[in-house]
N, C-alpha and C positions, 0 to 999 in steps of 0.2 A: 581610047582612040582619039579622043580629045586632047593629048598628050601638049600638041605643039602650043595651040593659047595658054593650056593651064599654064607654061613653063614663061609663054611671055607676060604673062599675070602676074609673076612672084613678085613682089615688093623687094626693095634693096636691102640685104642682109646690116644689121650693124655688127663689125667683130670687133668692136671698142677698141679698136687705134685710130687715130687721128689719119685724117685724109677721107677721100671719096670713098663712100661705103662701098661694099662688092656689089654688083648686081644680079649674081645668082647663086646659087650654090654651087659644091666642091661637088658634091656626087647627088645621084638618086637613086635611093632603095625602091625596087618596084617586083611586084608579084611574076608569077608565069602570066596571068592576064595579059601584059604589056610586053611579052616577049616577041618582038619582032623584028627585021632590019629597020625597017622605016624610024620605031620608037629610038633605036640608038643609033642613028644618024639625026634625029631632031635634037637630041641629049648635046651628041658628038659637035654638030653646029653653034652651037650654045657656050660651047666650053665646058660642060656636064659629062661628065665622068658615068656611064647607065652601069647601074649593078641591078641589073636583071635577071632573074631567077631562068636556066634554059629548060625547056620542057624535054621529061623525059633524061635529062642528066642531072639537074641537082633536086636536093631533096629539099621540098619545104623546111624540113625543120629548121634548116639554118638563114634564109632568108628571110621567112615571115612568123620569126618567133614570135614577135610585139605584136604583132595584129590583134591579137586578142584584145589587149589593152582598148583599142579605139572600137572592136564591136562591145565590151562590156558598157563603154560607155553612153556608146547609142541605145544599147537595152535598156540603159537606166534612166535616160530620156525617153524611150518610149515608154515607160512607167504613166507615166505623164501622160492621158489618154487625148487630149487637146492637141498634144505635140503631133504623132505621127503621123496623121490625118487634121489638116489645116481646115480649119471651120473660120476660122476671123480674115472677113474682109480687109480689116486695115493691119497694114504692114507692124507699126506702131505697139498697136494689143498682143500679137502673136512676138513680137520682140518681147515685151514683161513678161511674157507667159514661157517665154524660154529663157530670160533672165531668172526668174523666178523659179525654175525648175535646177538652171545650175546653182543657186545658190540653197534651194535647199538638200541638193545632192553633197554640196561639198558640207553643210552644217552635218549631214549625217555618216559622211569620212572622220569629221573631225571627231564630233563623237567615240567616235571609235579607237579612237588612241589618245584622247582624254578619260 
């Protein structure tokens, strides 16, 4: 429901041709969570193309297949017992302590097809 900043938030896409980069994206994949008029007329406004899951007519399976993907990945940061509950004061510490958490996440990918 915070839909509209997120979207004025995006950073300028680069699609590696010469000229002024794009300023937003072509489309948004989004859950039934965000299905409502208001969400795709903030989309619509933008220039964003909403591919919005409708509730009650389409079926998960085809919209939020990849979702998994980004909660596996959260789970394996919260592995990290530091991470998901913030105990450091300074901004700074909890950045190495989440630097450090992805890189030994991605050393133990690699592993694995080494």
């Amino acid at each position: 429901p915070e839909m509209a900043p997120t979207l004025d938030a995006i950073p300028p896409l680069s699609t590696g041709r010469r000229g002024r980069p794009r300023r937003r994206p072509d489309k948004l994949h989004a859950d039934k969570a965000y299905e409502a008029k208001a969400r795709r007329q903030e989309c619509r406004a933008r220039g964003i193309v909403p591919r919005i899951a409708r509730k009650g007519i389409e079926s998960s399976q085809k919209l939020g297949r990849h979702r998994w993907v980004v909660e596996r990945t959260h789970a394996w940061f919260n592995r990290f017992r530091r991470l998901p509950v913030r105990y450091e004061r300074r901004a700074d510490i909890y950045d190495a302590f989440t630097t450090l958490a992805a890189s030994l996440i991605t050393l133990n990918q690699i592993r694995r097809f080494c």
